[in-house]
N, C-alpha and C positions, 0 to 999 in steps of 0.2 A: 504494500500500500504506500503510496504517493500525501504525503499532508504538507502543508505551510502553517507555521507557527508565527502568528505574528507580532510584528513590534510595537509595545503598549506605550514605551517612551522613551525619546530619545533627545541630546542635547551635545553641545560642544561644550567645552569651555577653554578660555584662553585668556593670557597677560599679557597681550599685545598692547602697544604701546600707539596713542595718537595726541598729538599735540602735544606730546613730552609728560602724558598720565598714561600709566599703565591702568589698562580696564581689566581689572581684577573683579570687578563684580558685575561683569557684563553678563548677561543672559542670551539662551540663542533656542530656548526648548521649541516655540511654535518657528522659526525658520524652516525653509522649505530645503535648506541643505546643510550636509554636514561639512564643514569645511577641514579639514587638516592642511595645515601651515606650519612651516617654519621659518622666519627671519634672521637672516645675519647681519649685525652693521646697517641696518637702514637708520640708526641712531646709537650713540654714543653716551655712556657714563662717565662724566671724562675723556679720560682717550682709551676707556673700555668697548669695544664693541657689544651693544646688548643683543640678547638671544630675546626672541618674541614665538611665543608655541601656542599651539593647537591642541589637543587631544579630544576623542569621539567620547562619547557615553549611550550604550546603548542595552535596553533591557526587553524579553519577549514575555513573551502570554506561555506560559505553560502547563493551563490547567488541563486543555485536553489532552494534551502528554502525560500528567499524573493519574488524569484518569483510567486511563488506558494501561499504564503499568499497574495501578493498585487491582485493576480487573487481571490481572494475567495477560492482557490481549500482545505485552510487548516482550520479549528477550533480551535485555542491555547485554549480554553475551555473547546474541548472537551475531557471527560475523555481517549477516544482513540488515543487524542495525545502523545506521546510517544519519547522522546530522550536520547539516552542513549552512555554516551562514552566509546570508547573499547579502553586500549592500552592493547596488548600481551605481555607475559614474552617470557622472551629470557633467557633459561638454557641452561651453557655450561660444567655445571662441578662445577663451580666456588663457593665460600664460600655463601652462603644466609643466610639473617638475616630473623628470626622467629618471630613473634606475636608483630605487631607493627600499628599502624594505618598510611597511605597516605590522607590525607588532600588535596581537590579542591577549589580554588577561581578564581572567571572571575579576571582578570588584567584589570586596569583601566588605561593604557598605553600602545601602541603596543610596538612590539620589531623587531628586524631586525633578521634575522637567524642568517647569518653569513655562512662562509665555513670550520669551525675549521671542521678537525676531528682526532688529535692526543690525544688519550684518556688517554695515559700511560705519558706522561711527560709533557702534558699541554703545548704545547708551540706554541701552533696557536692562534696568538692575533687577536681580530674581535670581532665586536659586532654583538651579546650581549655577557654580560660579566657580571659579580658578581656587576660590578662598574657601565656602563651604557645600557640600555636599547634598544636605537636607534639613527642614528645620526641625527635625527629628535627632538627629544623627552628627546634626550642627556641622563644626569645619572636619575636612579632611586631615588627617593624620600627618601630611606633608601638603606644602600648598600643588594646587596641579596635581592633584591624585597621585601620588608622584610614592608616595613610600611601599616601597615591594617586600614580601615575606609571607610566612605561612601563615601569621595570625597576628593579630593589629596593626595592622597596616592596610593599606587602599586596596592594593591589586596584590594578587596572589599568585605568585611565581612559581612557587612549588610545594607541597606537604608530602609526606611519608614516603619521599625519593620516586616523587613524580613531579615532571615539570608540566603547567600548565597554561605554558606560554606558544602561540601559536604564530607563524609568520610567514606572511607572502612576501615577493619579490615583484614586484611594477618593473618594467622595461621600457615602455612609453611614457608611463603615468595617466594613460588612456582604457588600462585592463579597468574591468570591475573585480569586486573585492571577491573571494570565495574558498574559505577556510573550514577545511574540520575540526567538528567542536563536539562529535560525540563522546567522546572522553569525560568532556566537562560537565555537559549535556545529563549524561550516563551519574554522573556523582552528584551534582545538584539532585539530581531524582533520590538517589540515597540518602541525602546529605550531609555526604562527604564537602560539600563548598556548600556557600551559602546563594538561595535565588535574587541576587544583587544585579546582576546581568554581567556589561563587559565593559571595558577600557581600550581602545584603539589609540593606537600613535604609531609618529616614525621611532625605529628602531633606536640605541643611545647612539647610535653609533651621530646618525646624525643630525636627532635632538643636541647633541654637543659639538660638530665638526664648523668648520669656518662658510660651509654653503647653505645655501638660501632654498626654498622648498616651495615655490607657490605657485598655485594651490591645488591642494587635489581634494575635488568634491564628487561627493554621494549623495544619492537621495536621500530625503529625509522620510520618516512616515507620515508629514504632512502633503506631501508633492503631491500636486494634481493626480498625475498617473499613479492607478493604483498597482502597477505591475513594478516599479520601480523603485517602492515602498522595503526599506532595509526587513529582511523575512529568515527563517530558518526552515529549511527542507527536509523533511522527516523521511527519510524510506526503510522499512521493514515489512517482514514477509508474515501477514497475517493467513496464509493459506492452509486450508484443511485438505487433508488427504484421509 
């Protein structure tokens, strides 16, 4: 059987810098894209070059999933299990960055959406935000969802000598996104991780290097088109013999 699990909320957040203020509490949950960015040097701390990032926040609907295991109807075992998440590029014209890896981690903390959608001058404050997470759950552990580990911390890199970090390679910057996540998938069902959702960025390599990254967008689950809408692909073999 063929299913789509889909995304119940999703947001960016980022410390990009305009008019020499970093918008650290900029909101972006109702935008219609997700933007991932990185900046080198388009501004100066002194004669520091400052870094300006991006990272995705994205979580799904999992109830008919749990349903369907608590019935018996699914096998996490079996090799027919299968989940896989989609987000779509969104090309408008606009500059893309080339040959770069996107990095997956489950979040170990929910997040709130939020209604930002002013993508150009940052000025819809609402959490989530670069600074906190949810008004539940308050700020994140590092600012930028940024602290990695098994347990208190943002994004969850690895527990019990499994790594839980997943990563594609862009060559254009024009691919869409599409990573295996039954693993994770598979242990939120048990709960082995928590149903937080997930963390998307560029890899450290070059959230930290001297090059510039912009921008590379995905649909959002607000986009018009509802085929476009960031999804999770379910396939396993529900057949009776």
């Amino acid at each position: 059987m063929f299913k789509t699990l889909q995304c119940d909320k999703d947001s960016y957040i980022t410390n990009k810098i305009i008019n020499g203020e970093r918008k650290t509490n900029a909101n972006f949950g109702d935008a219609g894209t997700l933007n991932l960015f990185k900046l080198y040097g388009m501004s100066n701390s002194g004669s520091i070059p400052n870094i300006e990032l991006s990272r995705l926040l994205v979580h799904f609907d999992l109830s008919d999933l749990r349903e369907l295991y608590s019935n018996g109807k699914i096998d996490l075992n079996s090799s027919k299990f299968n989940c896989s998440l989609s987000l779509k590029d969104v090309y408008g014209g606009q500059t893309t960055p080339i040959a770069f890896y996107v990095e997956l981690n489950p979040l170990s903390k929910s997040f709130d959406e939020g209604v930002g959608k002013d993508v150009v001058y940052c000025s819809d404050y609402d959490v989530c935000n670069w600074l906190t997470s949810s008004y539940a759950s308050g700020t994140w552990y590092e600012e930028g969802c940024n602290l990695s580990g098994s347990s208190n911390c943002d994004i969850i890199t690895g527990s019990n000598g499994i790594s839980w970090t997943k990563r594609q390679y862009f060559t254009t910057g024009l691919e869409d996104l599409s990573l295996d996540v039954t693993n994770i998938v598979s242990a939120t069902l048990t709960n082995q991780l928590p149903d937080a959702g997930f963390r998307l960025s560029f890899s450290s390599v070059e959230e930290t290097n001297t090059r510039t990254y912009f921008v590379k967008r995905f649909a959002s689950r607000t986009a018009y088109n509802t085929y476009m809408r960031p999804k999770i692909e379910l396939k396993f073999d529900d057949s009776i013999q």
